[in-house]
Every structure is written in C-alpha cells, then in structure tokens.
C-alpha positions, 0 to 999 in steps of 0.5 A: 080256394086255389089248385090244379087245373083239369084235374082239380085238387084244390084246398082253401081257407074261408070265413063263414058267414052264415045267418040262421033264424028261428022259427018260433021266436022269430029270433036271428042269430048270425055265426062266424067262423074261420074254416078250411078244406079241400075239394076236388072236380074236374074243368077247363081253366085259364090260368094253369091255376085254378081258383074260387071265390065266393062272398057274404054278398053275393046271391045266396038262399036258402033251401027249406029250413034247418032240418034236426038230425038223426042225434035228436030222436025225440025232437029237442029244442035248439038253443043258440048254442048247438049251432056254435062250434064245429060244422062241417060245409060241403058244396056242389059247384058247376058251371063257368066263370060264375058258378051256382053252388049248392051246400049242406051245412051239418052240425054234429052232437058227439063225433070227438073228431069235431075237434079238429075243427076247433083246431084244438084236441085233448089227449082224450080226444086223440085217443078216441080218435085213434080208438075209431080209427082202428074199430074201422079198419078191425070191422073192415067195410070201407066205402068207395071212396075209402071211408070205414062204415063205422065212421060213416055210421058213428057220423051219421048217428051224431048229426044234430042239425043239417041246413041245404044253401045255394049260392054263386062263387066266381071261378078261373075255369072256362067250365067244370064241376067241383066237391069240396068239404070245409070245416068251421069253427063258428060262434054266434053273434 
C-alpha cells in the first residue's frame, strides 16, 4: 500500500495467501489470489509518503477458527468450494515501523457486488446492483460512514463464512493507526 502521510489515504495491490484447514478430515487447502483496496488512518511518517508491507512469511496466526455465518442457518457443510472467489480482508494495523495487525476474512454467499471482485460483471449483475443501490437511497437510513442500512444488511445476511488473523506488516510511519478493506479473487490449491 503507498498513500499520504498524516492523514493517511492509501490504496494497494496484494496476493493473498492464505492456508485454511478443515477440521473433520484434517484436509489443508491453501487459496491464492490477486486483490486490491484502500485503507485510511492517521500517523506520523518519514518519507512524506507513506507505505505498508506485508508477506506470506512474516508471523501470522490464527484467531480461533473459521466461524459460519449468518447465510448458513442450518449449519451446512463447506466444501473446497465456498471458500473460492470473492473475500473481502479488512485489517486493523497500528504501531511503528512494525506494525501488528488484526484481519477478518468474510466469504459471502449471495451479494452480486462479490463480482467486482472477480474483476468481471454480467449486465444482470450490474443491474442488480444499480437495483441495490437505489433501494438504499428509496429506504434512506445511511450509517455513519454513509453506507445504506439495506446494504449493510443485505452484506450481513449473505455471509457464509468469516475467519479473524493476526499478523506483522513493516510500515514507513514512526507511528499510527490504519483500516483498510481489500477484495480478493482466490482459488485453491
């Protein structure tokens, strides 16, 4: 990620990484996948640019398991499958020049705007999403940081399938806090 200092508005690429592993048949599978995003905070940093790092090798762990979410009611069985596609990562980062973090990684089952994370939406697709974005602004109710109720909602609704990280990134900053938010296209190998 590279953005402004102080104020930080940042934006970044990245590759994910990530080994999951089942619980039941002891079976370990490892998605991979491009991503991008955005993230915003605030620090003190040297040069008047400021940037993170993070990579595959650097300490990281889990947080528990991979929880099911509110789309799996009646508790259904993962396969290798749900967890390809669309996830969306958004990470808590504070300190120095090393920087612990905490992620939540969300899976979802039905929001159509998972395909903007496959970089590749049908007509149908950007329809409904038009669709969603005038139900919100029709129902009114935005939160605080201006996103509809409906969406938030309708986001929360579809979640199959949500896992917690920590883990270390190498920052520019002398010190500071960031959020930031990335969507990847995974596939497991």
């Amino acid at each position: 990620m590279a953005g402004t200092p102080i104020a930080r508005v940042e934006i970044g690429g990245a590759h994910i990484v990530l080994p999951i592993k089942h619980t039941e048949n002891k079976k370990l599978v490892t998605l991979k996948g491009p991503g991008a995003g955005f993230g915003l905070g605030a620090s003190i940093s040297v040069p008047f640019v400021n940037g993170s790092y993070s990579h595959e090798d650097f300490p990281a762990s889990k947080i528990g398991s991979i929880y099911q979410g509110l789309s799996r009611p009646n508790r259904g069985v993962y396969t290798e499958a749900d967890f390809n596609g669309g996830v969306l990562v958004k990470t808590l980062t504070a300190g120095k020049q090393i920087s612990a973090n905490v992620s939540a990684a969300m899976w979802f089952d039905a929001p159509v705007e998972a395909c903007m994370a496959r970089m590749s939406c049908s007509r149908e697709e950007f329809f409904q999403i038009m669709e969603n974005v005038i139900v919100s602004y029709v129902r009114g109710k935005f939160n605080a940081v201006g996103v509809g109720v409906h969406t938030m909602e309708r986001f929360m609704k579809s979640v199959k399938a949500v896992g917690f990280f920590s883990g270390l990134s190498l920052e520019t900053q002398l010190i500071g806090a960031s959020v930031d938010a990335f969507v990847y296209n995974v596939s497991s190998s």
